[in-house]
Every structure is written in structure tokens, then in C-alpha cells.
matplotlib code that plots the C-alpha trace (Angstrom):
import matplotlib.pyplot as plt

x = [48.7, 45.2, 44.3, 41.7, 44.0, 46.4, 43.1, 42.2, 45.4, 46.0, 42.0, 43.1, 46.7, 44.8, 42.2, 44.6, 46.6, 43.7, 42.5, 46.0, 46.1, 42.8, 43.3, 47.3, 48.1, 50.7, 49.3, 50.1, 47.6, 45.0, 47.4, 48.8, 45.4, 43.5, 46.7, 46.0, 42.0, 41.3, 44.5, 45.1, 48.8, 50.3, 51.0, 54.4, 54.0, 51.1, 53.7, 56.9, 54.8, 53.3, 57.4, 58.0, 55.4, 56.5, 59.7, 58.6, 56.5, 59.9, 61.7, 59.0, 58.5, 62.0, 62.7, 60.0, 60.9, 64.5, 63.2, 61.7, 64.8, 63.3, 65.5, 68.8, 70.4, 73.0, 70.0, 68.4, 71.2, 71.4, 68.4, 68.0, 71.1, 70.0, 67.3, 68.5, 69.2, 66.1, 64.6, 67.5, 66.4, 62.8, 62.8, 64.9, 62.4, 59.1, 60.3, 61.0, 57.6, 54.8, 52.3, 49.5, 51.2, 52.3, 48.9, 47.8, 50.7, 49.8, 46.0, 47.4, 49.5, 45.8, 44.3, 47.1, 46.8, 43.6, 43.0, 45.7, 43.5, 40.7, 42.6, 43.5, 40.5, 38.9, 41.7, 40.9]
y = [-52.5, -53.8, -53.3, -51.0, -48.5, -48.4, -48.0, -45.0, -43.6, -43.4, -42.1, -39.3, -38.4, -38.0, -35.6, -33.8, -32.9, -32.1, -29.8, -28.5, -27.1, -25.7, -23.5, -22.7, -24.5, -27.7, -30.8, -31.6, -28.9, -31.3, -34.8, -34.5, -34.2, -37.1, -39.0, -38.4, -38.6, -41.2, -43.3, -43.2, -42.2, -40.1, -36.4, -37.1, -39.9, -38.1, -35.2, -37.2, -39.7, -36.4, -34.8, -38.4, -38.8, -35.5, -37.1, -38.6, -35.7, -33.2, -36.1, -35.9, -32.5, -31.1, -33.6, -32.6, -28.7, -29.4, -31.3, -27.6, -25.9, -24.1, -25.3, -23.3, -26.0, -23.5, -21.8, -25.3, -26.9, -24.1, -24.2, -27.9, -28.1, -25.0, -27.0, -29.8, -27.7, -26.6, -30.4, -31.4, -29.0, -29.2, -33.0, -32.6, -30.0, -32.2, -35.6, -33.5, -31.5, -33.4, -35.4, -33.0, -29.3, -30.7, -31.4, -28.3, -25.8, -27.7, -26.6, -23.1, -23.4, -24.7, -21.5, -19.5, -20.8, -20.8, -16.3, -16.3, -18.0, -15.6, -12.7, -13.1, -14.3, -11.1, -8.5, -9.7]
z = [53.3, 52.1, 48.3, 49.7, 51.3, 48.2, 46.3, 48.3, 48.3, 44.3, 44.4, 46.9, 45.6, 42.2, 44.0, 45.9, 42.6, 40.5, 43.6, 44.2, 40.6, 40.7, 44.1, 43.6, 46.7, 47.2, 46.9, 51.0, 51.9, 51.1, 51.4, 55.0, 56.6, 54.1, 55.3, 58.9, 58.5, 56.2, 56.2, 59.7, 60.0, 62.7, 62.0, 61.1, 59.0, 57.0, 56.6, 55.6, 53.4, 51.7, 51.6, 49.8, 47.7, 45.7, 44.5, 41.4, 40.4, 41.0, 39.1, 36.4, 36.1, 36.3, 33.1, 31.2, 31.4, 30.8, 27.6, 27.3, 28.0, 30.6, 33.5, 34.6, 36.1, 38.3, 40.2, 40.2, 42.1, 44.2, 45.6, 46.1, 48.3, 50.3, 51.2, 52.3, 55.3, 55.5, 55.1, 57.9, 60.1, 59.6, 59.8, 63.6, 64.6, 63.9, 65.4, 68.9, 68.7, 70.3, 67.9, 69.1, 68.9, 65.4, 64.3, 65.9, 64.1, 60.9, 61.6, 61.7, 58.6, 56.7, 58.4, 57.0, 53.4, 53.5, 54.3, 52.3, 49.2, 50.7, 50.0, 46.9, 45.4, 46.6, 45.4, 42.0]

ax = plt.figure().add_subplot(projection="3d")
ax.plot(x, y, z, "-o")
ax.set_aspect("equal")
plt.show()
């Protein structure tokens, strides 16, 4: 990986979470398809490099609001090993889908998100 594209990626991982707190939205909204775009990486890669590059921001956050004492650690737990199902399944489901249908149901998800943003913005 050139300097260039590291460059670039630290440029649009900060964008994508300045954006993402603006608008409400996760942060792979606007990662996955700068991945795919402007990186070049296949649907899946853009979507399980985005799923990886959360990590240290759970890590990060989840320690600062316990220093807060804002985390119950029982629901917490809970809900992180439910979803390992989830990421189980999800993960099997997108390696066997075609690279083009998963670029294509991730265009509807954005379309989704994006009435959904719509909608909002106009009930208030």
C-alpha cells in the first residue's frame, strides 16, 4: 500500500466520521462506497475493511463511557454475543452473494438511509 493510499484513507476515514456525526448515519454509509470508489477494493472488501475499521473506535468509546459509568456491562455483553450471530451469518451470506447483486443491495440500503434521512429532516 503506497503512502498515497494510506494518506487518502486516514483523509477519508476522518471525513466519513466528521460527516457521519453530522447526518446521524454510521460511518460505512459513506466508507464502504469511498472504499470501493476511490480505493479500489471489491464490494466485500470495502464492506469488511469498513466492519474492521470500527474496532478501535468501539474499543475507544466503550472505555471512555465506562470511565463515565455509563456502560451496563450485562446488556453490553448481551448484545455483543447476539451479534456475533448476526456478523456469522451475515459474513456467510455476502461471500456467497455475487460481487455485483452485493454492490447493487448495498445501493438499495444507501437509498434506504438516505428517504429515511429525508423523512426525518422534514417531520421536524
Amino acid at each position: 500500500m503506497s503512502g498515497t493510499t494510506i494518506a487518502l484513507a486516514l483523509v477519508l476515514g476522518f471525513g466519513a466520521g466528521v460527516l457521519s456525526g453530522l447526518f446521524g448515519v454510521g460511518g460505512g454509509i459513506l466508507f464502504v462506497p469511498t472504499l470501493a470508489l476511490v480505493v479500489g477494493l471489491s464490494q466485500l472488501d470495502a464492506q469488511a475493511t469498513s466492519l474492521a475499521a470500527m474496532i478501535p473506535v468501539v474499543v475507544f468509546g466503550a472505555w471512555q463511557q465506562h470511565r463515565a459509568g455509563n456502560v451496563r456491562w450485562r446488556a453490553g455483553i448481551t448484545v455483543g454475543l447476539a451479534s456475533i450471530l448476526g456478523v456469522v451469518g451475515g459474513a456467510a451470506l455476502a461471500t456467497s452473494l455475487d460481487e455485483e447483486l452485493l454492490r447493487d443491495l448495498f445501493a438499495g440500503f444507501l437509498l434506504v438511509v438516505a428517504v429515511q434521512l429525508v423523512w426525518s429532516a422534514r417531520r421536524r
